[in-house]
Structures are given as C-alpha cells and as structure tokens.
N, C-alpha and C positions, 0 to 999 in steps of 0.2 A: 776148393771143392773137389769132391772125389765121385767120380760115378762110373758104375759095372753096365757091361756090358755082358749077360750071361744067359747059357744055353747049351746046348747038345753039339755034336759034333756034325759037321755039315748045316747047321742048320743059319749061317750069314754072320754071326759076330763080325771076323774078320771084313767081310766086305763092307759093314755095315759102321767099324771104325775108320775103316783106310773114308767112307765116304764123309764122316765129321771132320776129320783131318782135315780131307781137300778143303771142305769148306769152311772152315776153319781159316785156312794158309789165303781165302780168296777176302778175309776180313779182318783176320786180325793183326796187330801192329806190330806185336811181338816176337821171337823165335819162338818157332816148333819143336818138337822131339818126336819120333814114330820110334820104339823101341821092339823089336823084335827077335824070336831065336834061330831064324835066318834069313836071307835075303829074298825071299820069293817074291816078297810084294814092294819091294824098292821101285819099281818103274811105275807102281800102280799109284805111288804117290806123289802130289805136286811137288815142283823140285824147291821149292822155297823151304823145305819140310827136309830138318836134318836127321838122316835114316841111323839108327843105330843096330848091326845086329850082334847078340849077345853072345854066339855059338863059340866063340873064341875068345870067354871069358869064364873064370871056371865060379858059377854064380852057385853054389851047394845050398844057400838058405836064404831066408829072408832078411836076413841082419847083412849079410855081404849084396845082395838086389839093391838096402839102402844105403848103402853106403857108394855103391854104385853109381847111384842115383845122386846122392852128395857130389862125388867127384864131377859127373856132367855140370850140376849146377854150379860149382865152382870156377868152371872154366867158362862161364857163359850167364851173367846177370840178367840180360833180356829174356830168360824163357818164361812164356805163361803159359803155356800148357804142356803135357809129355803124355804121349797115348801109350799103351802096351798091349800089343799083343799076344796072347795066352800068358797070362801070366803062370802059369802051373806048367808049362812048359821052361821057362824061364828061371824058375825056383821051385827046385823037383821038391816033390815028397813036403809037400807044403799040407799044412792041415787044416781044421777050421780056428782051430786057437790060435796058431798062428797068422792065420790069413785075417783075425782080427787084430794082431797086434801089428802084423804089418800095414792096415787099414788106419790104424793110430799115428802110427808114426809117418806115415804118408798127409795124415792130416796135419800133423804139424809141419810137418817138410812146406805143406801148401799154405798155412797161414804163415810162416816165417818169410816164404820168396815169395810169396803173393801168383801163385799158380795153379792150376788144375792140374786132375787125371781123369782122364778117360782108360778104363781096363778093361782088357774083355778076358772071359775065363772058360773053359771047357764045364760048365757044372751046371745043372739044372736049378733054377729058382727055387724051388720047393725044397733041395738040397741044401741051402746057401745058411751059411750062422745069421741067425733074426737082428744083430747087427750091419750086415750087411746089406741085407733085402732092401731096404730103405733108398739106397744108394743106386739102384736096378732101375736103369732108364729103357730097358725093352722087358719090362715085364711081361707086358699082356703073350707075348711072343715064348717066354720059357717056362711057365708057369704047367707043371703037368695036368691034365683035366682026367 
C-alpha cells in the first residue's frame, strides 16, 4: 500500500510522518525505513527505526530513487514499511508523469516484498496528478478552499 502525505510548505507533513513512524516502530513486528535528504529529524525518530539520509547519494531521477530503494530492500527481507520524506527533495525535477510512474512501480515494489509507503511531498492536493489524490491520507488538511 502506498499513501501521501501532501501540502504546502510549513504546513506539518514532516512532523505529521516522523509521528506514523514512531507509532509505527511502537507496533509493528517488522523493520522500518525513515528515508530522508538529511539528517535533521534522526533523533526525532524511535531508534528501532533505521534512519536513511540520501544527501550523499547522487539520486538525479526517479528510475535511480528505485533502484535505490531495491538495493535497501536487498540487503534487509524484514522491512514492511519505508517512510520518505519530501520526496521531490529527494528526486529533483520530478514531474507529474513521472511521479505517476514512479507511484507504479512503487506499487509493485509493495506487492512483490509485501510492504508500504508512507510519502510525504511539498505540493498541494489540488495540484497533485488525479492518480494520485486517491492515495492522500491528509486531504481534508491540503485541499485549497
């Protein structure tokens, strides 16, 4: 399963995954992932929660993000879930065609190892490709009025 976390800048993403995380790490059986593009929020997460930051990997697109994300899962069978922090920080100059095919292939990533994602994204709901929206677990919260 795949679900966004999406909204404006300042406006809680981040804190609002680091908080799924912990609770998260306080139930389930599994390993964790927290992915992000630098360490700020390492102490803000339970330590059972294995911190990745990306800053020192040179990630240009969404095809090198998954493949990324292949090698963690290779080294590590037990993960059911992986969070990501901005993801459009993480994989510059990302679009909406892209951000649905890398939505695709994250869904398969997830039905093959038997895991989630939790992502959160700098973009406003109203913004977001109509494949996506669906996927938006803080909607009521990014939706412009």
């Amino acid at each position: 399963m795949i679900k966004f976390i999406a909204g404006g800048k300042g406006e809680g993403k981040t804190k609002l995954l680091i908080d799924i995380a912990n609770a998260a790490a306080k139930t389930t059986e599994g390993h964790l992932v927290f992915i992000d593009d630098d360490s700020r929020h390492i102490y803000d997460l339970h330590y059972d929660i294995r911190f990745i930051d990306t800053s020192g990997f040179p990630l240009s697109n969404y095809r090198e993000f998954i493949g990324f994300l292949c090698g963690i899962l290779s080294q590590d069978n037990d993960i059911v879930e992986i969070f990501v922090d901005g993801i459009c920080n993480i994989v510059k100059n990302i679009d909406n065609d892209e951000l649905v095919e890398l939505i695709n292939k994250l869904q398969a990533l997830s039905v093959e190892h038997e895991l989630d994602f939790t992502i959160s994204m700098n973009n406003k709901y109203d913004n977001l490709p109509e494949a996506i929206k669906p996927l938006v677990i803080n909607r009521e919260a990014t939706a412009d009025v």
